[in-house]
TORMI-218350 format. One record per residue (C-alpha): x, y, z; residue in three letters; residue number from 1. Coordinates in steps of 0.25 Angstrom, whole numbers, padded with zeros to 4 digits. Layout:
N
+-------+-------+-------+------+-----+
:    c1 :    c2 :    c3 : rest :  nr :
+-------+-------+-------+------+-----+
:     X :     Y :     Z :  ala : NUM :
...
+-------+-------+-------+------+-----+
% end
This chain:
148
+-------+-------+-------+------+-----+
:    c1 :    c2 :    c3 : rest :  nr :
+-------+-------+-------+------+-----+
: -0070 :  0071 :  0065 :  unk :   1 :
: -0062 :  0058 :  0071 :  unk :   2 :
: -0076 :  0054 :  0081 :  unk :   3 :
: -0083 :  0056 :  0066 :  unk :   4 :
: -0074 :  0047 :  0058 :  unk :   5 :
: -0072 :  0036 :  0070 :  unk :   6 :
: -0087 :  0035 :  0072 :  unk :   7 :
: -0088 :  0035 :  0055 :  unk :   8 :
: -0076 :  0022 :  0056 :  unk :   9 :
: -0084 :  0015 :  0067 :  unk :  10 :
: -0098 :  0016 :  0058 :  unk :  11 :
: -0089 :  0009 :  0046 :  unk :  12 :
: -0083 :  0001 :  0053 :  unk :  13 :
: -0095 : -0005 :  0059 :  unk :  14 :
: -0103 : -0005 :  0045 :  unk :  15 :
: -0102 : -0015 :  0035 :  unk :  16 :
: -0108 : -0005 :  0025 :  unk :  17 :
: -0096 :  0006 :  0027 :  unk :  18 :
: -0089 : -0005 :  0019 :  unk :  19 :
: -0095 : -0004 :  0006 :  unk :  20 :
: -0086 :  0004 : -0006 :  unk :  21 :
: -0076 :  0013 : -0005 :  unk :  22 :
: -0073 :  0027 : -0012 :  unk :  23 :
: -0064 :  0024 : -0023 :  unk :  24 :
: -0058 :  0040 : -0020 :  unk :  25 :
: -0054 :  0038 : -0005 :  unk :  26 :
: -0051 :  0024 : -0006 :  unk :  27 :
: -0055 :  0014 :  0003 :  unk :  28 :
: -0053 :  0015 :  0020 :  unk :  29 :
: -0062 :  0018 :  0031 :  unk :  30 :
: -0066 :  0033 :  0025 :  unk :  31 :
: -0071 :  0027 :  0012 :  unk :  32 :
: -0079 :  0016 :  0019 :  unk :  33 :
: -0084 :  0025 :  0030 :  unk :  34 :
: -0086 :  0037 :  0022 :  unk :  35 :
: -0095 :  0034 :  0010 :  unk :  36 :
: -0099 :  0048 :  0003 :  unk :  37 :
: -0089 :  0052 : -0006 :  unk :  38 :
: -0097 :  0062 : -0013 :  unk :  39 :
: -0087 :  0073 : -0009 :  unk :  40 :
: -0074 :  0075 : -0007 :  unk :  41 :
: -0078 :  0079 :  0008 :  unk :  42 :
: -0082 :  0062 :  0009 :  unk :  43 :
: -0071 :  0058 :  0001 :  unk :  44 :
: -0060 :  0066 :  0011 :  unk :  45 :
: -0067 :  0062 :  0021 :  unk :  46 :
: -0065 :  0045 :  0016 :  unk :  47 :
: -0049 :  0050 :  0014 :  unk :  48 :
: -0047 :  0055 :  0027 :  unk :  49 :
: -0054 :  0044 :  0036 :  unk :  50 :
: -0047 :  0035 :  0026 :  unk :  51 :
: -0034 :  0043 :  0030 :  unk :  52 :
: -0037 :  0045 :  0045 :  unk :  53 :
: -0040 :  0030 :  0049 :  unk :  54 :
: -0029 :  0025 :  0041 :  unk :  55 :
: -0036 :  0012 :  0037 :  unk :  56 :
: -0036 :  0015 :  0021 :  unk :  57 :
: -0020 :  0007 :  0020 :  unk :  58 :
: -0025 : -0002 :  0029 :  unk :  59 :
: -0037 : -0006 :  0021 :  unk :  60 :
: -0029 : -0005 :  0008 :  unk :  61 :
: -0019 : -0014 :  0012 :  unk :  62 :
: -0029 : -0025 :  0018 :  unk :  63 :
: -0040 : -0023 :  0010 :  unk :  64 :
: -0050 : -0017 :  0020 :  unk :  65 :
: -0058 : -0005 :  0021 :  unk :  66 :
: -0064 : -0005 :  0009 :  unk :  67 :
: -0050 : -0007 :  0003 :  unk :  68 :
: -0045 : -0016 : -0007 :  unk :  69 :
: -0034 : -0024 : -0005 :  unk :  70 :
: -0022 : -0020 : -0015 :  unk :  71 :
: -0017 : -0037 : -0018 :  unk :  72 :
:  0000 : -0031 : -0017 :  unk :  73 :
:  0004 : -0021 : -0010 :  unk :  74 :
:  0016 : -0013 : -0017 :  unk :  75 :
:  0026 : -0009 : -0009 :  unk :  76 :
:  0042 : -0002 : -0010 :  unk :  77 :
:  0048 : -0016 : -0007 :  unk :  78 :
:  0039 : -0021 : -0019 :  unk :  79 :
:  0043 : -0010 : -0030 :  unk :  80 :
:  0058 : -0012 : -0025 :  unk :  81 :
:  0058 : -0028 : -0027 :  unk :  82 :
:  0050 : -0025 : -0042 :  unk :  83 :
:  0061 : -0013 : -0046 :  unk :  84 :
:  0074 : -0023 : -0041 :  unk :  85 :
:  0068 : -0035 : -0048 :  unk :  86 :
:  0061 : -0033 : -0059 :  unk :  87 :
:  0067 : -0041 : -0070 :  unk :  88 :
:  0067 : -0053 : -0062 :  unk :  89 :
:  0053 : -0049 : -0057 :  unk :  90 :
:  0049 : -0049 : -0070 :  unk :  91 :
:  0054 : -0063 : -0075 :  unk :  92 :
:  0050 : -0068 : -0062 :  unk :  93 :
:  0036 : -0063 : -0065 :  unk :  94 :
:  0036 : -0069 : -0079 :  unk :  95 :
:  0038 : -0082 : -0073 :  unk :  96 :
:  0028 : -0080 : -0063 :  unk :  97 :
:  0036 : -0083 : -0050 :  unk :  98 :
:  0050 : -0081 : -0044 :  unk :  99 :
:  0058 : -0075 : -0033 :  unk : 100 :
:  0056 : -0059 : -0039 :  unk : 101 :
:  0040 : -0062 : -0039 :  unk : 102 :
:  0038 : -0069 : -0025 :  unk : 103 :
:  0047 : -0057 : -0019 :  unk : 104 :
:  0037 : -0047 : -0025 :  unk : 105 :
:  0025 : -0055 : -0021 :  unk : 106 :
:  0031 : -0055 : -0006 :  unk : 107 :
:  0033 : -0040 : -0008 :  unk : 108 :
:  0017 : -0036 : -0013 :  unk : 109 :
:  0013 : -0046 : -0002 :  unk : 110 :
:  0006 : -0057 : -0013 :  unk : 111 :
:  0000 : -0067 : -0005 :  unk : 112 :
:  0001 : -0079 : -0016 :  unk : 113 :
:  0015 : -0075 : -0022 :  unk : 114 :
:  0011 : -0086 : -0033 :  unk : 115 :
: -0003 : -0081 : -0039 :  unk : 116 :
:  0006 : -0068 : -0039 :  unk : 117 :
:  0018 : -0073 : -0047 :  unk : 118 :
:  0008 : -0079 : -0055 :  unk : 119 :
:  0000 : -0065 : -0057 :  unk : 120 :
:  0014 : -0061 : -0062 :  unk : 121 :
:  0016 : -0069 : -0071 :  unk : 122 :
:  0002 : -0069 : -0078 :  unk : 123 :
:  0001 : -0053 : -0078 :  unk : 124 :
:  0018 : -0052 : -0081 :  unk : 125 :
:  0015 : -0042 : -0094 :  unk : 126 :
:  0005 : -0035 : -0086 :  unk : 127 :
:  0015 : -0033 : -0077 :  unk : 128 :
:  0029 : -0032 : -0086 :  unk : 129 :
:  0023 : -0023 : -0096 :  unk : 130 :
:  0036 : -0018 : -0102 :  unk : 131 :
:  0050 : -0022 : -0102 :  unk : 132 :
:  0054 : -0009 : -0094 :  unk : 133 :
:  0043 : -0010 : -0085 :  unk : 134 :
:  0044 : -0001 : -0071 :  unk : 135 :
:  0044 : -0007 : -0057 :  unk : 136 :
:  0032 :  0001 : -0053 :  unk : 137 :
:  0025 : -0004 : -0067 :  unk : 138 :
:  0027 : -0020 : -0061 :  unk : 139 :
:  0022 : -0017 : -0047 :  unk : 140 :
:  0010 : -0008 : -0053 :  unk : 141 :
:  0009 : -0021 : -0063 :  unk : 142 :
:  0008 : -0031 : -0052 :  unk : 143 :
: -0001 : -0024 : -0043 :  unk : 144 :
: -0010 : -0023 : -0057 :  unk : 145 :
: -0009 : -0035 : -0059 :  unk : 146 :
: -0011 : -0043 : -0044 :  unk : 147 :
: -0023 : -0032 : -0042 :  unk : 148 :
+-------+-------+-------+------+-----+
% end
């Protein structure tokens, strides 16, 4: 079964055309782009586990290959922490569309133009701040919404 999925990875890789469209119920990674026939739920396990076995679907989600589109932030536990410690000032800072609380956050998502983002903050703040008792989660979902 290995000889048969190597040989399947050196064809794709080796085909342009093996890098069309991706299976929306597998997701994207070398299984959904080798593998096209997802008709049954043999081809679709068969997508999940190459995806799974060469370990190349968080590589592609995170850079944006494979047939994978690349998310624009990257939530993460440091994230959520700064967002549930500092939420009021976020907030104001937000509104004003800039300030210490924002470029932190923007350094913590990995934004790449921290001013087009305090910028996006500000522009979309009610889409973002929905309620006056808004969650963190709600703000982080908010954000990633709204920069996606």
């Amino acid at each position: 079964m290995k000889k048969v999925l190597v040989s399947l990875a050196a064809v794709a890789a080796l085909s342009s055309a093996a890098f069309a469209g991706v299976n929306s119920q597998t997701g994207c990674g070398l299984g959904a782009m080798i593998i096209k026939d997802d008709s049954s739920a043999i081809m679709l396990a068969l997508q999940a586990t190459t995806n799974g076995t060469s370990a190349n679907q968080t590589f592609g989600i995170t850079s944006g290959t494979s047939g994978c589109k690349r998310m624009p932030l990257v939530m993460n536990d440091r994230a959520a922490e700064f967002v549930a410690s500092n939420m009021d000032q976020l907030a104001k800072e937000a509104a004003i569309g800039g300030g210490e609380s924002v470029d932190t956050l923007a350094e913590l998502l990995k934004v790449d133009d921290k001013a087009a983002f305090a910028a996006s903050l500000q522009q979309n703040y009610n889409s973002i701040y929905t309620s006056g008792d808004v969650k963190m989660a709600d703000v982080l979902d908010n954000i990633a919404t709204v920069e996606g």
